[in-house]
C-alpha positions in Angstrom: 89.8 111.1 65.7 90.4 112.0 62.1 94.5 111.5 63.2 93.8 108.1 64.9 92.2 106.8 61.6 94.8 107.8 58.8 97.9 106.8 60.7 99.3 104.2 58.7 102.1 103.1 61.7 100.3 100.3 63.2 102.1 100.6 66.4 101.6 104.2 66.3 98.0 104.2 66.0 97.6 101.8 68.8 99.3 104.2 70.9 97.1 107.3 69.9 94.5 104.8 70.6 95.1 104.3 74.2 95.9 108.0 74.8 92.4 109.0 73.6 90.3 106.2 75.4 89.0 103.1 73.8 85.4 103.9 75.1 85.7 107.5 74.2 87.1 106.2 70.3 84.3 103.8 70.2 81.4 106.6 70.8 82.9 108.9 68.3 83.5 106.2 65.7 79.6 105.0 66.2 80.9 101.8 66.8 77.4 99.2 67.3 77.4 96.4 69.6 77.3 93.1 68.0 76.3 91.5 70.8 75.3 92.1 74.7 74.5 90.4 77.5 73.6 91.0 81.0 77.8 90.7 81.5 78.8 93.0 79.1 78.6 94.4 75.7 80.7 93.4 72.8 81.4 96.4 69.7 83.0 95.9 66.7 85.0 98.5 64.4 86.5 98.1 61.9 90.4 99.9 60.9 91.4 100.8 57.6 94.2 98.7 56.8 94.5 97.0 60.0 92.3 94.6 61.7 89.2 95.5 63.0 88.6 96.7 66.8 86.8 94.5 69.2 86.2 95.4 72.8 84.4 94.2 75.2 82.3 96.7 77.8 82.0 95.4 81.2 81.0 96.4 84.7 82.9 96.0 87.6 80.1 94.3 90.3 82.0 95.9 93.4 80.4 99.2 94.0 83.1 102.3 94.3 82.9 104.5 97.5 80.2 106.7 95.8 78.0 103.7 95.5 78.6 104.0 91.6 79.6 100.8 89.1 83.6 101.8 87.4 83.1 100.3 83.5 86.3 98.8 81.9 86.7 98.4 78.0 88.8 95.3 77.2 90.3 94.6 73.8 89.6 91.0 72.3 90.9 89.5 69.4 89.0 90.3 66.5 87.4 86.8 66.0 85.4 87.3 69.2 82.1 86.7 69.0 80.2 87.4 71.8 80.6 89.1 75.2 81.1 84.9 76.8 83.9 84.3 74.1 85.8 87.9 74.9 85.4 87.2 78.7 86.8 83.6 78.5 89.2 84.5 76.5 90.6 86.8 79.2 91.1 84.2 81.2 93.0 82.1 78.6 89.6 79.7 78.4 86.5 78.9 76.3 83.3 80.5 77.2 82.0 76.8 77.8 84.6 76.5 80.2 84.3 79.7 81.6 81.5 79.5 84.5 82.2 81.4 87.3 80.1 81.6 90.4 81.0 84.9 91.6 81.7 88.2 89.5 83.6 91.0 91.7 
């Protein structure tokens, strides 16, 4: 962790990023959720010298073999707001636009 945030190499720090797990970076950084919803949660860290981290926490609503729910952590950009912004923006749209009527 203490590697990931003193690399200065932006490009280099994403990468050490990804090898160690998004979710797994934001438990250990204490990263809080700025804002959840019954779709997701949204968290928000911020990176010295670069721009902060926002990710959005979401459930896949298939169910795995086991019965469990598989949770995905999506970067956003870091003007995200709320878990209906970082979702629509996945899909290239505006969370007012963004109404679907099935989630799988």
């Amino acid at each position: 962790l203490k590697h990931i945030t003193t690399e200065t190499n932006i490009e280099v720090r994403r990468v050490m990023l990804e090898r160690f797990g998004f979710d797994r970076y934001l438990i250990e950084m204490g990263a809080l959720p700025i804002h959840a919803t019954d779709r997701g949660t949204l968290y928000r860290c911020e990176i010295q010298n670069d721009e902060p981290l926002v990710m959005v926490r979401v459930q896949n609503n298939t169910p795995e073999a086991d019965r469990s729910f598989k949770h995905y952590t999506l970067r956003v950009p870091p003007a995200i707001a709320t878990v209906d912004d970082a979702l629509a923006w996945g899909f290239n749209l505006l969370a007012v636009d963004y109404q679907p009527v099935v989630e799988t």
